[in-house]
C-alpha positions as a Markdown table, in Angstrom:
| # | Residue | x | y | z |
|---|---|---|---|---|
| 1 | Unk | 225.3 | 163.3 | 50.5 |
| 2 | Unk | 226.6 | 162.2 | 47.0 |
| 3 | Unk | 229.0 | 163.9 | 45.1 |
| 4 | Unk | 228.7 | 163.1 | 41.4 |
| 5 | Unk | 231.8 | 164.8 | 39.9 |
| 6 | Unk | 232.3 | 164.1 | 35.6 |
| 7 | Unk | 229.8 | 161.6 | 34.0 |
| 8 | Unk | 233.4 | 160.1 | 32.2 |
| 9 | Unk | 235.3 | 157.2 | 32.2 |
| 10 | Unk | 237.7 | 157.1 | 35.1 |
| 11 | Unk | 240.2 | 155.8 | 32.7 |
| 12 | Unk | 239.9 | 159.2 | 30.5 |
| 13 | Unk | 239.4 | 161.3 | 33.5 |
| 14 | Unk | 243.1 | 159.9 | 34.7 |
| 15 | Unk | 244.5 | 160.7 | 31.4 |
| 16 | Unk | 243.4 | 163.8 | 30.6 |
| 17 | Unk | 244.8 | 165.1 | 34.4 |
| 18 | Unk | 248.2 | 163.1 | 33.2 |
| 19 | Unk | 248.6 | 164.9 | 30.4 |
| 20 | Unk | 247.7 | 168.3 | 31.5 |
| 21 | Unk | 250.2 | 167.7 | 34.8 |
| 22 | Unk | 252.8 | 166.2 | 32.8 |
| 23 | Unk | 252.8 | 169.4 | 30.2 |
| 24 | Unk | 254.0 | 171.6 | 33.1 |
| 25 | Unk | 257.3 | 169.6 | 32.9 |
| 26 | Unk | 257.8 | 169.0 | 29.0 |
| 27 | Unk | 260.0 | 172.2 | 27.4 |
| 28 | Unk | 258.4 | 174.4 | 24.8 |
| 29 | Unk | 255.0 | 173.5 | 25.7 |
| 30 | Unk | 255.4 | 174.1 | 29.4 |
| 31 | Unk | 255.6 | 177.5 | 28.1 |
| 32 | Unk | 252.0 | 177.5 | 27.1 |
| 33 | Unk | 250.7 | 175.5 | 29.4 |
| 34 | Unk | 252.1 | 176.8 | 32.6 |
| 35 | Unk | 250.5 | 180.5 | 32.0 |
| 36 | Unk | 247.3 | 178.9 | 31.0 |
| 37 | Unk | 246.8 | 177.5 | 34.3 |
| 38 | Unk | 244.1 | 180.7 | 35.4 |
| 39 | Unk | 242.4 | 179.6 | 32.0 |
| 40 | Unk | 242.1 | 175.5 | 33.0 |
| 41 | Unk | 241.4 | 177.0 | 36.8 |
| 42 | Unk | 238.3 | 179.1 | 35.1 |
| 43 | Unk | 237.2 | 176.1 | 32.6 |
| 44 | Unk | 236.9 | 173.8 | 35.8 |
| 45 | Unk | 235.3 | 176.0 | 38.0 |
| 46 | Unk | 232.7 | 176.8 | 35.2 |
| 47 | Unk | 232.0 | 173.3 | 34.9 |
| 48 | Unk | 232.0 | 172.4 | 38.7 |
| 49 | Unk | 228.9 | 174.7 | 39.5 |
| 50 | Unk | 226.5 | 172.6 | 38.5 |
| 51 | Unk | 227.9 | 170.1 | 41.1 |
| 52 | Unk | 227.7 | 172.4 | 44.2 |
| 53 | Unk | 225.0 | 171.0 | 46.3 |
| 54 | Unk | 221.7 | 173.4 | 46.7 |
| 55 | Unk | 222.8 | 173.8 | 50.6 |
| 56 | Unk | 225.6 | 176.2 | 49.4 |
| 57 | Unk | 224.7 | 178.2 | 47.1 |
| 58 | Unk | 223.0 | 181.2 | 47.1 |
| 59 | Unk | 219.1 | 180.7 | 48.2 |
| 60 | Unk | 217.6 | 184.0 | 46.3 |
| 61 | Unk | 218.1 | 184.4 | 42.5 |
| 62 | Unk | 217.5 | 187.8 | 41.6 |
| 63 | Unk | 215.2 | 188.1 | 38.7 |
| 64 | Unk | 213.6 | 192.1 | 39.0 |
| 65 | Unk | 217.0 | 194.1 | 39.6 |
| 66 | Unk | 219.1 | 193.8 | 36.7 |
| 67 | Unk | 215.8 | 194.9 | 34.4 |
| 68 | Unk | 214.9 | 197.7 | 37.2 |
| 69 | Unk | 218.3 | 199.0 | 37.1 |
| 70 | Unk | 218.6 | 199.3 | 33.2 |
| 71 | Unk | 215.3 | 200.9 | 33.5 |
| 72 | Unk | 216.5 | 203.1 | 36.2 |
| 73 | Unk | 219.8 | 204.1 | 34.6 |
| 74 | Unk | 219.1 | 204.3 | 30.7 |
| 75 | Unk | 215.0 | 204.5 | 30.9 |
| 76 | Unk | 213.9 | 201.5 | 29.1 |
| 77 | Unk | 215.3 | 197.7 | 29.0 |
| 78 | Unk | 217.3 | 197.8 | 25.6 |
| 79 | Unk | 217.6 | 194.4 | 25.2 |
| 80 | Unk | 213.9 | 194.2 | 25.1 |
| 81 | Unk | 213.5 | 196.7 | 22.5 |
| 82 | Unk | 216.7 | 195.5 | 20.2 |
| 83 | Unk | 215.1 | 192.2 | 20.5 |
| 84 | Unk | 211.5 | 192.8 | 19.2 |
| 85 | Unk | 212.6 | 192.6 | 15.5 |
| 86 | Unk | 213.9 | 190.1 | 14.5 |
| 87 | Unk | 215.4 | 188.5 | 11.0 |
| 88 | Unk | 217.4 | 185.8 | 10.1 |
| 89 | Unk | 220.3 | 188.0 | 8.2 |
| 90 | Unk | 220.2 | 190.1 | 11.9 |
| 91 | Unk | 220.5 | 186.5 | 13.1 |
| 92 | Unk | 223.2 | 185.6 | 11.4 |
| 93 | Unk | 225.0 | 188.9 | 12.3 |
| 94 | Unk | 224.6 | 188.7 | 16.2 |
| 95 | Unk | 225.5 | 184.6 | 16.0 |
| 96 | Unk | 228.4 | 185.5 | 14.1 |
| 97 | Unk | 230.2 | 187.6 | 17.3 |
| 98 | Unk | 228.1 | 185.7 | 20.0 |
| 99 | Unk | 228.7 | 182.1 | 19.0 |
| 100 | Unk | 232.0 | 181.9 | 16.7 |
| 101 | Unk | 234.6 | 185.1 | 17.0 |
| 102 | Unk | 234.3 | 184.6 | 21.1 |
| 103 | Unk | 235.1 | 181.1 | 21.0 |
| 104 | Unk | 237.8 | 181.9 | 18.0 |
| 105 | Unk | 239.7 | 185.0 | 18.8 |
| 106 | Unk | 241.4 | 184.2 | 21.9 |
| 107 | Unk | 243.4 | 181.8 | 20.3 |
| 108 | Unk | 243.8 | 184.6 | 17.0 |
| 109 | Unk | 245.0 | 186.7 | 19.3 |
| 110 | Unk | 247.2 | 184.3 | 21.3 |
| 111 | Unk | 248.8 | 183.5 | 17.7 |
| 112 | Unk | 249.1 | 186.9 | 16.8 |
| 113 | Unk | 250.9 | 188.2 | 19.8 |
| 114 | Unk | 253.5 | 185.1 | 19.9 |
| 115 | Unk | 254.4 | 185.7 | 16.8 |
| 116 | Unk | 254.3 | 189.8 | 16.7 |
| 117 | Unk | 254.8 | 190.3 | 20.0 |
| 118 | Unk | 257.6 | 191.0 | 22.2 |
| 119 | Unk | 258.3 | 187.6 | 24.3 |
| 120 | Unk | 256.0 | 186.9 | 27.4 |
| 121 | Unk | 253.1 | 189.3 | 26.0 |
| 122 | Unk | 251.3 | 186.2 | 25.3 |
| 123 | Unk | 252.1 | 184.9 | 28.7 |
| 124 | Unk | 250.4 | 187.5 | 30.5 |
| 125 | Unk | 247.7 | 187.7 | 28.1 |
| 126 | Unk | 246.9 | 184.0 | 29.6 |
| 127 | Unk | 246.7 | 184.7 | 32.7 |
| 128 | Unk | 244.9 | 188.0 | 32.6 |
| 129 | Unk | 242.4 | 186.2 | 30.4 |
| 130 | Unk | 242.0 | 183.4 | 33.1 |
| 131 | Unk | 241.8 | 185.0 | 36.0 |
| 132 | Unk | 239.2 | 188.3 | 34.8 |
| 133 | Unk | 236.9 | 185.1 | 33.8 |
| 134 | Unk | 237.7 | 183.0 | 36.9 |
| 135 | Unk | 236.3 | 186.7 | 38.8 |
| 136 | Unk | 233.3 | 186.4 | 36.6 |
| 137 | Unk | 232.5 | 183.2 | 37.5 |
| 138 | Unk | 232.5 | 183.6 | 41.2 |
| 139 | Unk | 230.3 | 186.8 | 41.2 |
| 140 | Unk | 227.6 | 185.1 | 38.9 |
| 141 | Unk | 227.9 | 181.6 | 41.5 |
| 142 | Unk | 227.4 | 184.1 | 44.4 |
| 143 | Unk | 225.1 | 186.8 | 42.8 |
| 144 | Unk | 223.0 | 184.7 | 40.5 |
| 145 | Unk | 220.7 | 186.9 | 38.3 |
| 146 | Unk | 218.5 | 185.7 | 35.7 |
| 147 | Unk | 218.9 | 186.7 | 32.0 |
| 148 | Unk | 216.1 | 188.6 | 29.4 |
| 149 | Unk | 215.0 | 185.2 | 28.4 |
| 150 | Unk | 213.7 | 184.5 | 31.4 |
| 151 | Unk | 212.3 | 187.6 | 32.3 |
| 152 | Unk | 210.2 | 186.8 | 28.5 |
| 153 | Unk | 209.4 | 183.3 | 29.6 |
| 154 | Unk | 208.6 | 183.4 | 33.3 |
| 155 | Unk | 208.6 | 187.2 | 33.6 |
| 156 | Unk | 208.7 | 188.0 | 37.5 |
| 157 | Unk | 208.0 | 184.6 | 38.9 |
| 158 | Unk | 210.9 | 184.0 | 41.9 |
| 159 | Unk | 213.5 | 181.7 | 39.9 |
| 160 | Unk | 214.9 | 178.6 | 41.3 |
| 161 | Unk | 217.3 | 176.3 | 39.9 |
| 162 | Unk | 215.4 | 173.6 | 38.7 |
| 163 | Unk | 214.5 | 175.9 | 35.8 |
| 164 | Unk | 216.7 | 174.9 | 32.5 |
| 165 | Unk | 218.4 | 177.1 | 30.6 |
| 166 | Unk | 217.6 | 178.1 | 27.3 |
| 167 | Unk | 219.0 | 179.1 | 23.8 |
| 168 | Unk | 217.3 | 182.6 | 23.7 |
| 169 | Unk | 217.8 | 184.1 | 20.5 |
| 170 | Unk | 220.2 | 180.9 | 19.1 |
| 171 | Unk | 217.6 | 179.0 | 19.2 |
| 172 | Unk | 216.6 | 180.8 | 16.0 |
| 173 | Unk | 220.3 | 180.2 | 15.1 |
| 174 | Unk | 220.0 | 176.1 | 15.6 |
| 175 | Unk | 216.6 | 176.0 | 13.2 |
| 176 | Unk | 218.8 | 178.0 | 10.3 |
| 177 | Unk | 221.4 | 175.6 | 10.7 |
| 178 | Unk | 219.0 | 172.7 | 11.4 |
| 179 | Unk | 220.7 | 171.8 | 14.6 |
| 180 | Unk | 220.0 | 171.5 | 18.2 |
| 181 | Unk | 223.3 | 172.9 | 19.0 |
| 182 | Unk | 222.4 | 175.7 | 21.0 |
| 183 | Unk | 219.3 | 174.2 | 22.5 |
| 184 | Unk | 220.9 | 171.2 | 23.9 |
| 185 | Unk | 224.4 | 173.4 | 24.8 |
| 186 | Unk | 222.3 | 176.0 | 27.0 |
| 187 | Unk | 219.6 | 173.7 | 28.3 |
| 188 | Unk | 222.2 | 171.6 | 29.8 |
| 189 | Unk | 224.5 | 175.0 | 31.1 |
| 190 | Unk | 226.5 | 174.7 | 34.8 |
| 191 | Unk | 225.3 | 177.9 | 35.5 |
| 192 | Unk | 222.0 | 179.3 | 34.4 |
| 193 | Unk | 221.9 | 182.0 | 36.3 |
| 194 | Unk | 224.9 | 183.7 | 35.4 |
| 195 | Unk | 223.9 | 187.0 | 33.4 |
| 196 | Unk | 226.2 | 189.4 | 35.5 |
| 197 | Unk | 228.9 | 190.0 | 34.7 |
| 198 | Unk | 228.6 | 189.0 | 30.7 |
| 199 | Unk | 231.8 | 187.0 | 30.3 |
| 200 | Unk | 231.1 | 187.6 | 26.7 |
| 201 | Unk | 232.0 | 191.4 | 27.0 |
| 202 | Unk | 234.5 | 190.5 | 29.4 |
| 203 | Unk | 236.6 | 188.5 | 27.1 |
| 204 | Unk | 236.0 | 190.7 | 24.2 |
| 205 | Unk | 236.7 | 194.3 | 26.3 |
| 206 | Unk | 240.0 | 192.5 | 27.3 |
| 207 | Unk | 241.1 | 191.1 | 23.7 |
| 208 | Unk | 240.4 | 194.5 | 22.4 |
| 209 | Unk | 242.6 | 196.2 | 25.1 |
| 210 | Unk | 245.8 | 193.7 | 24.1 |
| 211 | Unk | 245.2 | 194.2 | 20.8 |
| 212 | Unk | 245.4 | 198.0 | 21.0 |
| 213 | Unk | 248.4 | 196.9 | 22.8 |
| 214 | Unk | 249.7 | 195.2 | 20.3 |
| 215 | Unk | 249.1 | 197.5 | 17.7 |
| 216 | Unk | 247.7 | 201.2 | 19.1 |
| 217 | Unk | 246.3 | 201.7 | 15.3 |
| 218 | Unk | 243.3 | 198.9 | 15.6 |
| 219 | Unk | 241.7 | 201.3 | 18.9 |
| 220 | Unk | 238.8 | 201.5 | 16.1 |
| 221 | Unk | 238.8 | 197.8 | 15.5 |
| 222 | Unk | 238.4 | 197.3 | 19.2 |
| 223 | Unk | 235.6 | 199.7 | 20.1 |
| 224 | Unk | 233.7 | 198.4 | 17.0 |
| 225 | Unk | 233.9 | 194.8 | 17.7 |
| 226 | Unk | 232.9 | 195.5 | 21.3 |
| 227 | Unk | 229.7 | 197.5 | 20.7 |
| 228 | Unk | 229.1 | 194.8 | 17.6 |
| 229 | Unk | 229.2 | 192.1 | 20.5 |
| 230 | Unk | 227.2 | 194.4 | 22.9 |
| 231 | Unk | 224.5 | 194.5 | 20.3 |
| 232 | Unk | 224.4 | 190.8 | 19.3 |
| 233 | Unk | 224.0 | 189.6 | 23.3 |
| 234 | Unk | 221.1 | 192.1 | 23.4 |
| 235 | Unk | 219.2 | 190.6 | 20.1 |
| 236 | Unk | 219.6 | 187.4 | 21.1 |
| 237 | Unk | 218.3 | 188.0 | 24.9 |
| 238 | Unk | 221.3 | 186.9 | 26.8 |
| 239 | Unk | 222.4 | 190.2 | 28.7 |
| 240 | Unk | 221.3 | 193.6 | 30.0 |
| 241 | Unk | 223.0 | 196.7 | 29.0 |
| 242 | Unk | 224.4 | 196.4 | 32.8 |
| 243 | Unk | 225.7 | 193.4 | 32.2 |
| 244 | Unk | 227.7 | 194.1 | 29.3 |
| 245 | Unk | 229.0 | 197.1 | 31.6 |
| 246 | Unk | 230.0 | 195.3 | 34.4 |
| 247 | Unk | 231.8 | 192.8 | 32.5 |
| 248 | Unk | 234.1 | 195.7 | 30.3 |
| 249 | Unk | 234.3 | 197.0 | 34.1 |
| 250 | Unk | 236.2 | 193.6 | 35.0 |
| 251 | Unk | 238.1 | 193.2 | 31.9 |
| 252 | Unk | 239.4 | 197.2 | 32.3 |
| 253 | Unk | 240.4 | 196.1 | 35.8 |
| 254 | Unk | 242.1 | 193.2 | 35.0 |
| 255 | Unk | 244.3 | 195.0 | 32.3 |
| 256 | Unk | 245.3 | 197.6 | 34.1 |
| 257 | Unk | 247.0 | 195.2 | 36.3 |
| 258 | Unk | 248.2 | 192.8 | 33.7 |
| 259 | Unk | 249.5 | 196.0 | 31.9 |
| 260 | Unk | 252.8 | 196.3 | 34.6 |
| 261 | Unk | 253.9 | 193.2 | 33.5 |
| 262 | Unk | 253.6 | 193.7 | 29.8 |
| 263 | Unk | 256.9 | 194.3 | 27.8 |
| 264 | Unk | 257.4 | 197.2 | 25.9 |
| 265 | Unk | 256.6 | 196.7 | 22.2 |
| 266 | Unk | 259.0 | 198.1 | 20.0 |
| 267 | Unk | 257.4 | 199.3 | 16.6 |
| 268 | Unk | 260.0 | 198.6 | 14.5 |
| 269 | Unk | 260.2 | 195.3 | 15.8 |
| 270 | Unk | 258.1 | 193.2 | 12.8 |
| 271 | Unk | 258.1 | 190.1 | 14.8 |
| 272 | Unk | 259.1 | 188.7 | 18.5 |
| 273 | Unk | 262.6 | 187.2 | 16.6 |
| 274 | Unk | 263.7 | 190.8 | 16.4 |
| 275 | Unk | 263.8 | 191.3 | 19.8 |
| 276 | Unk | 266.3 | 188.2 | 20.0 |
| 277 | Unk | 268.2 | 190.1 | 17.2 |
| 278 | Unk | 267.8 | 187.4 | 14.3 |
| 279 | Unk | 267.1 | 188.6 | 11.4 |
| 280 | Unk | 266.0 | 185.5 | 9.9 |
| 281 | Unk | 263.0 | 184.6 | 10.0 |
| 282 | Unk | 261.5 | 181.0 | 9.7 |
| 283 | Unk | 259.2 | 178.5 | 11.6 |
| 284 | Unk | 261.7 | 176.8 | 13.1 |
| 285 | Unk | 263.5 | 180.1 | 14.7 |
| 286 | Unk | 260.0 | 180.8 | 15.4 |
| 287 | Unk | 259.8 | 177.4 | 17.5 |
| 288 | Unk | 263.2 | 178.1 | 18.9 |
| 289 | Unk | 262.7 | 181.3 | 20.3 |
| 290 | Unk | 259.9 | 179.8 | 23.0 |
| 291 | Unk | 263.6 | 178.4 | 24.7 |
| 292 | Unk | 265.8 | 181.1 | 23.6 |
| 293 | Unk | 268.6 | 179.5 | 26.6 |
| 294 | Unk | 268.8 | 176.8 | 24.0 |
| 295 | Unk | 271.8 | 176.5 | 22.1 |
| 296 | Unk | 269.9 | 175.3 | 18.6 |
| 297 | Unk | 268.1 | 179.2 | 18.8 |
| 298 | Unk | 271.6 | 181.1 | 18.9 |
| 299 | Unk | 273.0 | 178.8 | 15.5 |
| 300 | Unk | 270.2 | 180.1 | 13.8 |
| 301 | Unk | 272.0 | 183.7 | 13.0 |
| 302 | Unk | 274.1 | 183.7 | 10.3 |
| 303 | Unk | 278.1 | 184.4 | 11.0 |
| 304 | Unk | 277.5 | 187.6 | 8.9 |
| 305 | Unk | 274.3 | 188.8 | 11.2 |
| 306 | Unk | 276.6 | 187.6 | 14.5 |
| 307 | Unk | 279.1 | 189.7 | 12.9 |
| 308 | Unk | 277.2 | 192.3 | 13.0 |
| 309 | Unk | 275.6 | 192.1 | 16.0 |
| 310 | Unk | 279.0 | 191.7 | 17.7 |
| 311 | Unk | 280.8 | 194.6 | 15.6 |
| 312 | Unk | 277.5 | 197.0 | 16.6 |
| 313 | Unk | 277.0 | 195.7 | 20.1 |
| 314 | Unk | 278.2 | 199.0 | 22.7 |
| 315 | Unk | 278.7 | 197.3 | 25.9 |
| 316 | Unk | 281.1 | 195.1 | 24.2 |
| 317 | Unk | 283.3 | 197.9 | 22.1 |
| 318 | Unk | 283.8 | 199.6 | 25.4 |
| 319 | Unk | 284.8 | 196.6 | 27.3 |
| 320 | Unk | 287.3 | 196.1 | 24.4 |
| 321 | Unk | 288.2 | 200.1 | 24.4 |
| 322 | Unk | 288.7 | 199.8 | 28.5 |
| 323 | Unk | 291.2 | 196.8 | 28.0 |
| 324 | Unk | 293.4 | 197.7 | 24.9 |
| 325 | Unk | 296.3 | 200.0 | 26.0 |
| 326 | Unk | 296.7 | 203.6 | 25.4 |
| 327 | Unk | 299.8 | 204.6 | 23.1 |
| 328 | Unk | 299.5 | 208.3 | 22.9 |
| 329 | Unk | 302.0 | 210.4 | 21.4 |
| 330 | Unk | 302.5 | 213.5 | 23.4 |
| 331 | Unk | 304.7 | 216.8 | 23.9 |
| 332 | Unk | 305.3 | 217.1 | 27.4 |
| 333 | Unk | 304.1 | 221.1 | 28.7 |
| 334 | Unk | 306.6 | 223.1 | 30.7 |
| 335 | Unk | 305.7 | 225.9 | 32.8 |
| 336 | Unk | 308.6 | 228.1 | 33.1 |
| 337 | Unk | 308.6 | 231.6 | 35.4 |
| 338 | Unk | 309.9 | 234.7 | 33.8 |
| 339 | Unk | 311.4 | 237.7 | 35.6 |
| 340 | Unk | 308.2 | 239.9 | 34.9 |
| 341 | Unk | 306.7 | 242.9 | 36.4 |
| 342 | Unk | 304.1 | 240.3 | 37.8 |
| 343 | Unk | 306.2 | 237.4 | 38.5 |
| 344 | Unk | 303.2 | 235.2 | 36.0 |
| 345 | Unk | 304.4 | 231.6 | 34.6 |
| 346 | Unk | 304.8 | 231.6 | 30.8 |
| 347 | Unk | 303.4 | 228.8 | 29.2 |
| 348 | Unk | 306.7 | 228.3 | 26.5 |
| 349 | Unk | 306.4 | 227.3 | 23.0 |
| 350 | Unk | 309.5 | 225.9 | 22.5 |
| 351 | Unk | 309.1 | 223.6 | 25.1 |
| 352 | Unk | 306.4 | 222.0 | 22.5 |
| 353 | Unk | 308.9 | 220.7 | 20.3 |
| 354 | Unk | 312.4 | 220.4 | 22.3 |
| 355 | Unk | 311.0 | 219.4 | 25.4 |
| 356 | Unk | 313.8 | 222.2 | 27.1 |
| 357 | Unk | 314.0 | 225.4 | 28.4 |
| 358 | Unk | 314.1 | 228.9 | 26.3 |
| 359 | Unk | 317.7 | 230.4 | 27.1 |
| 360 | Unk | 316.4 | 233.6 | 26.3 |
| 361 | Unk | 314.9 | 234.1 | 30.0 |
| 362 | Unk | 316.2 | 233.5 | 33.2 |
| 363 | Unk | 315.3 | 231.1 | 35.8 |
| 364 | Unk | 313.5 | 233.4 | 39.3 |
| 365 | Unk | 316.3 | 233.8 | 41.9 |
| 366 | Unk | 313.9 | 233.5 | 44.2 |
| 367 | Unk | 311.0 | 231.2 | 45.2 |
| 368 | Unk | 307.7 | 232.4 | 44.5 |
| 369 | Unk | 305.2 | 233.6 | 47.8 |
| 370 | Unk | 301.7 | 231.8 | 47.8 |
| 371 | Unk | 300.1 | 234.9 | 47.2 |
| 372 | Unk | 302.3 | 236.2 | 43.7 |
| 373 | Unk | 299.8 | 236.5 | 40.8 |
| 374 | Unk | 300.2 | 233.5 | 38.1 |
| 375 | Unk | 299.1 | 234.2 | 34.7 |
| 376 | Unk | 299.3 | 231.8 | 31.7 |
| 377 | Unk | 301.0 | 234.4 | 28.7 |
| 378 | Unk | 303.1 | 234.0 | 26.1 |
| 379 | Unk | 307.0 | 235.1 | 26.5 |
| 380 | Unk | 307.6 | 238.6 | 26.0 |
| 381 | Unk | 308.9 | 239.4 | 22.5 |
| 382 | Unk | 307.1 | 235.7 | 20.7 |
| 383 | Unk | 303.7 | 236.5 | 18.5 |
| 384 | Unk | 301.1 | 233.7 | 19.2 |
């Protein structure tokens, strides 16, 4: 059996792979790289499906359960009603979310937690990312459902994948812009039959969730972009209501896990240099701080900011408290006993100043028995 793996020069093939493996090893950008991995992993496996031989995948399609369940569960299939009217501003709106923020944000986002974010936030933002979509991508390869658009082009005829995909809704989108963008991009897509989970909701539940995160004010931001997605994959006949669901299902998982690993984001932190403790800020303490072991990040600071830092730093003022010496100057205490009807010590005063003995009352004659009451008094005849 043939294997036909990337229609590409070999020669580009090798280089692209050479670059990518050499990243892992080059400083600063290893850094990105590295926890991008699940991301390249997803992007590749994504691509690979439409290379899997027929012999191993999955030899039903399910066309009828997605729309039965929706029916089922919210009484009508909204994506069929959302979709009846049409209009090329209500176009325009659902492309905007569908077809340019979900390609756009992630790397927004990526910029805005590296930059306001405490360090290796945008590290586990990678990988989360990566591996909720790499999850997606194995449950549409091994549960393969067909989308609205096929349900309004073929309706319940048993799918097979011969069938194309197509543009739904964009292709609306391609005649506005007088392109065959869409047409071409989805006719030719590795995997057709991949309406659950929507990846689309998936990626935007998640991006909501770490920028909530980032900044617990923009919770309002996040539900309304999400439900402004939800709406635009419904209009333009790419997803169910359940698989919008399922895929803010995923992307809830998969933060719930990443979120153990996430650093705790100081609010009065304005950006990630603060958490180094430079004040400064610039692009190239910005570029430093991806090493912060390097020795060109600490020479950034200032001698008056290390000053600081150094005169307000706790561990290190008692470190210097433990080792300088103790020069206290002190009156030594004497107890002295008195001849008393109790036999109590007197705690004497003049012993404060002179360091000796009061000759005004005698020493005991005796030694005193373990069980004499001791009492702390002034001497007889002395006002406090």
């Amino acid at each position: 059996m043939d294997f036909v793996i990337i229609q590409r020069p070999i020669v580009l093939r090798l280089a692209v792979a050479g670059l990518l493996i050499s990243s892992f090893f080059i400083p600063y950008i290893r850094r990105f790289t590295v926890p991008a991995l699940p991301i390249f992993t997803w992007l590749i496996t994504f691509y690979a499906c439409q290379f899997i031989p027929l012999d191993y995948r999955p030899h039903h399609i399910f066309v009828n359960i997605l729309p039965t369940l929706e029916r089922i569960l919210y009484g009508a299939s909204l994506s069929e009603i959302i979709s009846q009217h049409t209009h090329p501003i209500l176009d325009v709106l659902a492309w905007l979310p569908y077809g340019v923020i979900h390609f756009s944000f992630p790397f927004i986002l990526a910029l805005c937690l590296f930059v306001f974010g405490p360090p290796g936030c945008v590290a586990t933002f990678g990988q989360a990312f990566g591996f909720m979509n790499i999850a997606g991508v194995l449950t549409q390869l091994l549960f393969p459902n067909a989308s609205p658009w096929y349900e309004m082009s073929y309706g319940s005829a048993p799918a097979d994948y011969s069938i194309p995909g197509e543009a739904g809704g964009l292709a609306r989108i391609d005649k506005i812009l007088g392109l065959n963008l869409y047409g071409s991009t989805f006719g030719t897509s590795p995997l057709v039959f991949g309406a659950f989970p929507s990846l689309h909701s998936g990626s935007a539940t998640i991006e909501m969730l770490f920028l909530v995160y980032l900044c617990p004010k923009l919770w309002p931001l996040g539900i309304a972009y999400t439900m402004w997605l939800w709406w635009s994959t419904m209009y333009l006949t790419h997803h169910y209501l359940i698989d919008l669901v399922g895929g803010s299902i995923y992307a809830f998982l998969t933060f719930f896990v990443a979120r153990q690993y996430l650093p705790r984001v100081r609010m009065e932190a304005k950006t990630r240099l603060a958490y180094f403790g430079v004040n400064k800020i610039g692009i190239p303490a910005f570029f430093y701080s991806i090493e912060p072991s390097k020795p060109s990040f600490v020479s950034l600071q200032d001698d008056e900011e290390a000053l600081l830092s150094k005169e307000y730093n706790p561990d290190k003022q008692t470190d210097e408290m433990s080792e300088a010496p103790l020069n206290l100057d002190f009156v030594p205490l004497r107890l002295r006993r008195t001849d008393s009807d109790n036999d109590s010590l007197v705690l004497s005063p003049a012993s404060l100043t002179s360091g000796t003995s009061s000759a005004t009352n005698s020493e005991p004659t005796s030694p005193v028995t373990p069980h004499s009451p001791m009492s702390f008094r002034l001497p007889y005849g002395e006002k406090p």
